[in-house]
C-alpha positions as CSV (number, residue, x, y, z in Angstrom):
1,X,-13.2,-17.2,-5.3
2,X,-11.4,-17.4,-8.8
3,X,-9.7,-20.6,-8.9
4,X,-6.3,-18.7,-9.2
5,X,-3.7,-21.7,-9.8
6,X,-5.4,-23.4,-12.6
7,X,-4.0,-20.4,-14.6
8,X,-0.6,-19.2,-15.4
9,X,1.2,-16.7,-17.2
10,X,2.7,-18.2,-20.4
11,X,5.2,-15.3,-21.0
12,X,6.5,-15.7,-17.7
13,X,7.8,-19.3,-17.2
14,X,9.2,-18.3,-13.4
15,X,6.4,-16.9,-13.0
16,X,5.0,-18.8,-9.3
17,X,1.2,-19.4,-9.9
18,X,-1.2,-17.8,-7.3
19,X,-2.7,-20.5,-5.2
20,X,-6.0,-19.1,-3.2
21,X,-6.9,-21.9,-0.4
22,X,-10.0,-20.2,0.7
23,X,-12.2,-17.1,-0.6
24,X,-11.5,-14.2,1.6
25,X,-15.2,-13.9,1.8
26,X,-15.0,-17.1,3.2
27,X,-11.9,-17.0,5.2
28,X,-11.7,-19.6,8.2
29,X,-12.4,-18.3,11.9
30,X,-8.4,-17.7,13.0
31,X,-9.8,-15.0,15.1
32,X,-9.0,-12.3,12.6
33,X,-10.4,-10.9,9.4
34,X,-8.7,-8.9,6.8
35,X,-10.6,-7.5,3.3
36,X,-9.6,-4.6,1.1
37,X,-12.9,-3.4,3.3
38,X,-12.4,-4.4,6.8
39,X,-9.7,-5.4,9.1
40,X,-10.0,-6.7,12.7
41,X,-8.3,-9.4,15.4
42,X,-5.1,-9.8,16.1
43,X,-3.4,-10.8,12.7
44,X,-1.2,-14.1,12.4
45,X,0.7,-12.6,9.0
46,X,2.0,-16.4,8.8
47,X,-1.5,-17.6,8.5
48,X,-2.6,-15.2,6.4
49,X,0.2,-16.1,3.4
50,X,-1.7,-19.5,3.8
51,X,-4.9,-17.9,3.6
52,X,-4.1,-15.6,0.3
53,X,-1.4,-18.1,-1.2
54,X,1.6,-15.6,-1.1
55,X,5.0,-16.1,-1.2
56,X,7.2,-15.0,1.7
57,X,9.8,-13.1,0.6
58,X,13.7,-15.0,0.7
59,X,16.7,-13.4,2.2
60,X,18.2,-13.1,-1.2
61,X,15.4,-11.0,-2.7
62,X,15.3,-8.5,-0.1
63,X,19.1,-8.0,-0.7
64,X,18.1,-8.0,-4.5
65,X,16.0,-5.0,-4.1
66,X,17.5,-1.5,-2.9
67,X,18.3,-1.1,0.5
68,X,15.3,0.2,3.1
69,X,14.6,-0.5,6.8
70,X,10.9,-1.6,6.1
71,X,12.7,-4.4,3.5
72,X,15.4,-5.5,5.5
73,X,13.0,-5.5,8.8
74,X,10.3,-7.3,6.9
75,X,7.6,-5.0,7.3
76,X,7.1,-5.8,3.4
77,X,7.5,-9.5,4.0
78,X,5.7,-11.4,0.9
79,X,4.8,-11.2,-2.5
80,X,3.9,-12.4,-5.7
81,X,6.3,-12.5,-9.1
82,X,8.8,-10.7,-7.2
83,X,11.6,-12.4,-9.1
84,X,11.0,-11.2,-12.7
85,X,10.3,-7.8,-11.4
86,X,13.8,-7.7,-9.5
87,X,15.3,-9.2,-12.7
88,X,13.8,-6.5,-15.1
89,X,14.8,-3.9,-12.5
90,X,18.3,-4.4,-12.2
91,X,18.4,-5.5,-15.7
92,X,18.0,-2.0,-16.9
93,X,14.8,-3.4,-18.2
94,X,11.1,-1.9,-18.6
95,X,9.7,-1.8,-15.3
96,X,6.9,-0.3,-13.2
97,X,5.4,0.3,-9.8
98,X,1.5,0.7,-9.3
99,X,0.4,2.1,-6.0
100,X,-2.3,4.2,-5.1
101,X,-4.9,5.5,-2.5
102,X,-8.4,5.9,-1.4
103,X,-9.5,9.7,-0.8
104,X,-11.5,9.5,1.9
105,X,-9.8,11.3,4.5
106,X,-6.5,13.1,5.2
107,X,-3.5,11.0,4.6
108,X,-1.9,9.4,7.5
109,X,1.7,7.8,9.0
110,X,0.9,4.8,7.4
111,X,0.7,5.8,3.9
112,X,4.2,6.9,4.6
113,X,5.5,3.3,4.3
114,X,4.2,2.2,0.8
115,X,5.1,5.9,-1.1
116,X,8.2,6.1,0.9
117,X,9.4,2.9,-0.4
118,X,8.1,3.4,-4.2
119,X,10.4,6.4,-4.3
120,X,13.3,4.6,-3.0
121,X,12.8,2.2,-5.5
122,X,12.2,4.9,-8.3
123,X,15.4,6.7,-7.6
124,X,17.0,3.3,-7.2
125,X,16.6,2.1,-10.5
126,X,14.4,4.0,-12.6
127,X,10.8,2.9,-11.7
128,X,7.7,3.9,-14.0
129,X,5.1,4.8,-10.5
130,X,1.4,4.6,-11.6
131,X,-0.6,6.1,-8.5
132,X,-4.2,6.2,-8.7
133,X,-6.5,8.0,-6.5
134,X,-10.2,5.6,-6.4
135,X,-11.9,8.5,-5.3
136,X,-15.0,6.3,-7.2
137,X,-14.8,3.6,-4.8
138,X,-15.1,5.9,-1.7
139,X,-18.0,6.9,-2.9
140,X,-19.2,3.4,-3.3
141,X,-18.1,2.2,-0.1
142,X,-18.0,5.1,2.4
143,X,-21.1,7.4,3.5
144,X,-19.6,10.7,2.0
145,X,-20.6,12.5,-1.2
146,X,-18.6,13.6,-4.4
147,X,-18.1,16.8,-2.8
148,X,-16.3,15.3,0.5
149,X,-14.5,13.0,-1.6
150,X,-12.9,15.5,-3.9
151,X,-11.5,18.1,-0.5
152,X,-9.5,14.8,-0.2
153,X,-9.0,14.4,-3.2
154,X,-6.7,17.7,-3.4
155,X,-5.4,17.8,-0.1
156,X,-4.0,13.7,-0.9
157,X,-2.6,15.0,-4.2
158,X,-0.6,17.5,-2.4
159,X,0.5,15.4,0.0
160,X,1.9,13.0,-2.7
161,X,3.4,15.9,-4.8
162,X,5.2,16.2,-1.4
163,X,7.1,13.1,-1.8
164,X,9.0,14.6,-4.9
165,X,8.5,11.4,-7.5
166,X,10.1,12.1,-10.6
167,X,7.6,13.5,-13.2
168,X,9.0,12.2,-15.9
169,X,8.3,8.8,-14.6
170,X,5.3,9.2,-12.8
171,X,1.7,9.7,-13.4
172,X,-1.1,10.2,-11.1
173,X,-4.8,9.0,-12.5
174,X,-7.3,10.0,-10.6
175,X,-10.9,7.8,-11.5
176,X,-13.5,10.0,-12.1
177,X,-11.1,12.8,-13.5
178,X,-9.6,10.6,-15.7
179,X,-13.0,8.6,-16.5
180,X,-12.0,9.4,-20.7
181,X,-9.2,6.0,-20.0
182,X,-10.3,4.5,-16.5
183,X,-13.9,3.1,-17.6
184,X,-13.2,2.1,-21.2
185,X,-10.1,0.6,-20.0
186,X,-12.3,-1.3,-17.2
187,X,-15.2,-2.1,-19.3
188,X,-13.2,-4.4,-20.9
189,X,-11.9,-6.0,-17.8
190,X,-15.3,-6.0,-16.4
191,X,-15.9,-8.7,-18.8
192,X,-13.4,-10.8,-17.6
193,X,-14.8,-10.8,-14.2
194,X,-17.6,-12.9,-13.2
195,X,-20.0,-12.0,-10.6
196,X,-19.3,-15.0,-8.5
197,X,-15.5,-14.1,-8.4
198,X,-16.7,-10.6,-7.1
199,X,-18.9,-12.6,-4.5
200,X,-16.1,-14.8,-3.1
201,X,-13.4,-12.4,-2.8
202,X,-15.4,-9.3,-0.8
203,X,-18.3,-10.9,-0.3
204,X,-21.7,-9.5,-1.6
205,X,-21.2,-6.1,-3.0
206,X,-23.6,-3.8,-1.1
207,X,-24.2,-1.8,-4.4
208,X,-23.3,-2.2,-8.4
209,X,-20.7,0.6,-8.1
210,X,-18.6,-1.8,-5.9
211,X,-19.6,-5.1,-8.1
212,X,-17.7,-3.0,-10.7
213,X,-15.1,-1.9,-9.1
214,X,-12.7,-4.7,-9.3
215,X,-12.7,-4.0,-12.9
216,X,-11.8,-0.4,-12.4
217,X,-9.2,-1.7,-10.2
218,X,-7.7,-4.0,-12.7
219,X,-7.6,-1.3,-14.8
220,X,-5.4,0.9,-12.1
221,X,-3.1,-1.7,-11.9
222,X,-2.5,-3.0,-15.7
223,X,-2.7,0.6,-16.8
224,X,1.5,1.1,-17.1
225,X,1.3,-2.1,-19.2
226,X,-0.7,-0.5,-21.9
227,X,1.2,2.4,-21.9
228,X,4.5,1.2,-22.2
229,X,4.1,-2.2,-23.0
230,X,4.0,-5.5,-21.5
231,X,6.9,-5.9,-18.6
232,X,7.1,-6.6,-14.9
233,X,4.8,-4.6,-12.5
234,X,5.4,-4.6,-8.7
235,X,2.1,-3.6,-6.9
236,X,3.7,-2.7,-3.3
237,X,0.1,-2.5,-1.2
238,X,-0.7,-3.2,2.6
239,X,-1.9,-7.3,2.8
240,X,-5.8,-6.1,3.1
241,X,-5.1,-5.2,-0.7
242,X,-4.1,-8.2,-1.6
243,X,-7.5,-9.3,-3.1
244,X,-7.7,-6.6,-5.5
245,X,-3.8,-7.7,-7.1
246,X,-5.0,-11.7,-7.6
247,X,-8.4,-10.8,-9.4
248,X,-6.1,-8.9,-11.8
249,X,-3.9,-11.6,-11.9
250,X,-6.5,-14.2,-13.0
251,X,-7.4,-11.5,-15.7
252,X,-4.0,-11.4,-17.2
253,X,-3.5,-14.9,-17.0
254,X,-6.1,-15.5,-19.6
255,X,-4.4,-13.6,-22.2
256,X,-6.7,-11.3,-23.7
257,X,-4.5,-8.4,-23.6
258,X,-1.4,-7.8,-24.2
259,X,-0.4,-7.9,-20.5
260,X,1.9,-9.6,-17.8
261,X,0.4,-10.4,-14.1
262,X,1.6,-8.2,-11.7
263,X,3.2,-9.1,-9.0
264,X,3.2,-8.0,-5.5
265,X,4.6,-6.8,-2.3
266,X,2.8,-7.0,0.7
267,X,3.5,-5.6,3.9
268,X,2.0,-5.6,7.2
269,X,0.3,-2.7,9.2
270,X,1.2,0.0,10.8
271,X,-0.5,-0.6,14.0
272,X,-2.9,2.0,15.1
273,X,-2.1,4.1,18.4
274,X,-4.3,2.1,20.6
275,X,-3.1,-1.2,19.7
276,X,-2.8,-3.9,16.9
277,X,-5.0,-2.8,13.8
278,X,-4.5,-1.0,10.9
279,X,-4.1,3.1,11.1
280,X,-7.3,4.2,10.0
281,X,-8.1,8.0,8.8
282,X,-11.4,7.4,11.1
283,X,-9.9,7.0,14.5
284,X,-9.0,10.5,15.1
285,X,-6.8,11.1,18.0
286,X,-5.2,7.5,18.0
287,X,-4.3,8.5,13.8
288,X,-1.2,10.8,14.1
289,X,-1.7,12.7,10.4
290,X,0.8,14.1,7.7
291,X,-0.3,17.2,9.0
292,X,-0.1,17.0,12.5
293,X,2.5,19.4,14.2
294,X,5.3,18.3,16.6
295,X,3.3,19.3,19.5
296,X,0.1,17.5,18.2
297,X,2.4,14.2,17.3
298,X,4.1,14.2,21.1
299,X,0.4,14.5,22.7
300,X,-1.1,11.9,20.5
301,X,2.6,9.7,21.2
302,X,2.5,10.0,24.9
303,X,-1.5,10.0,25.8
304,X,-2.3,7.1,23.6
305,X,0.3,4.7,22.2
306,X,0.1,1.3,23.8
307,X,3.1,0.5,26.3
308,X,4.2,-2.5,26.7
309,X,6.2,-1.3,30.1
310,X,5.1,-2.6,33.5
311,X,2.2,-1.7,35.7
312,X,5.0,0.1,37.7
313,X,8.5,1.8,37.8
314,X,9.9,-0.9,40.1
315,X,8.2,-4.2,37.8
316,X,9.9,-2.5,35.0
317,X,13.0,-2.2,36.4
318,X,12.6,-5.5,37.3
319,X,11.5,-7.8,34.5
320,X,11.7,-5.2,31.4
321,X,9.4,-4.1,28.9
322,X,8.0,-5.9,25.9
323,X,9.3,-4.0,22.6
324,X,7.2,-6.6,20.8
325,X,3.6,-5.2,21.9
326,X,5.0,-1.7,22.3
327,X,3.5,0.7,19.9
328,X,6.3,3.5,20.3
329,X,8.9,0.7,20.0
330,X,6.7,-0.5,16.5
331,X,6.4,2.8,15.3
332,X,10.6,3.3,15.3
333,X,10.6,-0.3,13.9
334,X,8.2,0.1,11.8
335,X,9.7,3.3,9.9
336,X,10.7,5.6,12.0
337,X,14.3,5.1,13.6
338,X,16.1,4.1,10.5
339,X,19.3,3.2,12.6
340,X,19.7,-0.3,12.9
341,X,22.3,0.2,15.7
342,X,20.1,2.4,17.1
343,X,16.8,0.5,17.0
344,X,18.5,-2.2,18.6
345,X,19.8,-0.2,21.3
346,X,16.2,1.0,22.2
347,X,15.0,-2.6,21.9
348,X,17.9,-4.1,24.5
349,X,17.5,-1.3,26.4
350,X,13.7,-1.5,26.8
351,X,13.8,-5.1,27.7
352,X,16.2,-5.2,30.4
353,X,14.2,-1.8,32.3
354,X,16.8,0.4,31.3
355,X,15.1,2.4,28.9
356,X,11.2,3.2,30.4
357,X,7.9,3.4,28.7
358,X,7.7,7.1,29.0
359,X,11.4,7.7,27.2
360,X,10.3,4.9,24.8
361,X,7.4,7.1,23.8
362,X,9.6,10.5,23.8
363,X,12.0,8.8,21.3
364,X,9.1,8.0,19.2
365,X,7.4,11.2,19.1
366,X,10.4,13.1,18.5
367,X,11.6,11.2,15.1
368,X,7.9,10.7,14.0
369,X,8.2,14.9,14.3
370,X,11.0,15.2,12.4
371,X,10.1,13.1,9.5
372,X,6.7,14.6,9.4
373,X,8.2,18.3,9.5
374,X,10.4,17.6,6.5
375,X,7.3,16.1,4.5
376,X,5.0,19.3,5.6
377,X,8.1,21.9,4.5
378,X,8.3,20.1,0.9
379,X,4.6,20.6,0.7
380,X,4.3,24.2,1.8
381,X,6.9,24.9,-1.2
382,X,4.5,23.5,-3.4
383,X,2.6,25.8,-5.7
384,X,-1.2,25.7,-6.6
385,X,-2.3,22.3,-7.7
386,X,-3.3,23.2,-11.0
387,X,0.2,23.9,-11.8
388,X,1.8,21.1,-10.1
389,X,-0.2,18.7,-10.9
390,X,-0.1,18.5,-15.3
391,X,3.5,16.8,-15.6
392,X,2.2,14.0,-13.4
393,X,-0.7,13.1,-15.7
394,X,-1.4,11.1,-18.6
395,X,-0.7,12.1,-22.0
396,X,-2.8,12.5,-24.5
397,X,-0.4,9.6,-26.3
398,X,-0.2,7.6,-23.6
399,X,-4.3,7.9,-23.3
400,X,-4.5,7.1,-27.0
401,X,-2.0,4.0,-26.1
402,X,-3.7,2.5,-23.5
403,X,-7.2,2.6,-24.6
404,X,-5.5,0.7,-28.3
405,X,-4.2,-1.7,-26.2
406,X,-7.5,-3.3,-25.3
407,X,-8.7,-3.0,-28.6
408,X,-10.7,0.7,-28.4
409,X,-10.1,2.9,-31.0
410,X,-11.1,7.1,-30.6
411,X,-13.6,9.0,-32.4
């Protein structure tokens, strides 16, 4: 694993140095395992900032950023060189958000947290919002073909047209489409990045695409900087990404570019139906979708999220519920019931025996309807994506930019 606090960034005195205590490759057994490739146990977050070397975040950042339930219920609860992004931010300064997706499957309830948030903090203050689409790694990591990958492709891009980011200060790359900027731009990452790095932070890569990918991902998330200059970049990612944000951070640390690290966010996962986890696109009926219907969200709700009621009406009534194991209760928490007030009243409730499993789960279901009926109308107003879809890209100035920033020069 790259040695991360032997290195610092020297335009950034405040900047906190990354301290890694063990490769994730290597992780010690704490009866959990989380990689940008795999995550399983139950998850002690606490041990986990230990694990990466994160910073939890402080009371007075979260009030520093713009108000949102998942901030100010510490669902995004760390981070990294969250200080000079919040001071460039409400500065009025140049600053940027990076935050993308894998295509390999329809988009889920869980992406809801991380795009949700990077459009609050868009309209908040102005954010630059890179997203990138790795359809390239999918291919790499996942047993589909190009032709899978790119259904998804489209039907994600639609899905994040849907959440109405300002075009003007957003732009969507997807890899292999935008392959004229991506690899140059990652070749010379690439070398920046040993081998052994790649080794200790995901292990042995099970093919070169994947040994290469950290490079392309480097690229994704340095990309505004080359565009619009060196400022502070927030990378707002589930904790499993984690990896990917301090291999770029020992790149930019060494100076060879004219880049700052970027600094991070990370939040925990939204658990998956069943029980703790991360929502997966793979688990099917425990995986309520974007798509999903009211009727569709309800079943999935009320067959298969985890109660944490008693093994009967009168033990509930008795000794309560536990809101803290609950998924329904999580799900409200997590996103979903953005009334304070009212989140606590379910909580109370739910742990005196008041409020009951089942009406727990009907609560649930019906605001996890609502806000999915209000993303599916804004993308059934959408028109084809060939004509939605050109504001949101790259310039061919910005290209030009970018690919001069590390030194490459077009035909």
């Amino acid at each position: 694993m790259t040695d991360d606090h032997t290195t610092t960034d020297v335009s950034n005195a405040n900047d906190t140095t990354d301290s890694t205590h063990t490769s994730d490759a290597n992780a010690p057994d704490d009866g959990f395992n989380v990689t940008p490739y795999a995550v399983s146990g139950t998850i002690d977050y606490e041990k986990l900032l230990d694990r990466f070397g994160a910073d939890r975040l402080t009371p007075e950042q979260v009030r520093r950023f713009p108000d949102h339930p998942i901030l100010r219920r510490g669902i995004y609860y760390a981070g990294r060189s969250v200080d000079s992004y919040l001071d460039a931010a409400t500065g009025g300064k140049t600053h940027s958000i990076v935050t993308g997706i894998g295509p390999s499957g329809p988009m889920h309830v869980g992406h809801l947290l991380v795009f949700t948030l990077a459009k609050r903090l868009q309209d908040a203050t102005g954010a630059t919002v890179y997203i990138p689409l790795s359809d390239d790694e999918k291919y790499y990591a996942k047993e589909l073909d190009y032709a899978e990958i790119g259904s998804y492709t489209r039907e994600n891009l639609r899905d994040l047209l849907a959440f109405g980011f300002d075009p003007d200060r957003t732009r969507i790359v997807v890899d292999t489409a935008d392959a004229d900027v991506v690899y140059p731009v990652a070749s010379a990452f690439a070398k920046h990045i040993t081998q052994s790095t790649v080794d200790a932070t995901y292990g042995e890569p099970e093919n070169v695409g994947l040994s290469f990918y950290p490079a392309v991902q480097t690229a994704h998330l340095l990309l505004p900087q080359l565009v619009h200059g060196e400022h502070p970049t927030l990378v707002p990612v589930a904790v499993d990404q984690d990896p990917h944000v301090r291999v770029c951070r020992d790149v930019a640390a060494k100076r060879r570019f004219p880049v700052r690290k970027p600094g991070a966010l990370l939040g925990k996962f939204l658990p998956d139906l069943t029980g703790p986890g991360k929502m997966s696109t793979s688990e099917g009926d425990a995986t309520i979708f974007l798509d999903d219907d009211a009727e569709t969200v309800r079943e999935k709700v009320l067959t298969h999220a985890y109660s944490g009621g008693r093994n009967s009406l009168e033990a509930h009534r008795e000794h309560g519920g536990d809101p803290e194991v609950d998924v329904s209760f999580q799900f409200c928490r997590f996103f979903f019931e953005p009334d304070d007030d009212e989140l606590a009243r379910l909580e109370r409730e739910y742990r005196s025996g008041e409020l009951l499993s089942g009406e727990l789960k009907e609560h649930a279901a019906d605001r996890i309807a609502a806000v999915l009926t209000t993303h599916q109308q804004r993308k059934a107003e959408l028109g084809p994506l060939e004509e939605e879809l050109p504001p949101y890209r790259l310039t061919a100035e910005e290209r030009r930019r970018a690919l001069a920033a590390v030194g490459i020069e077009g035909l």
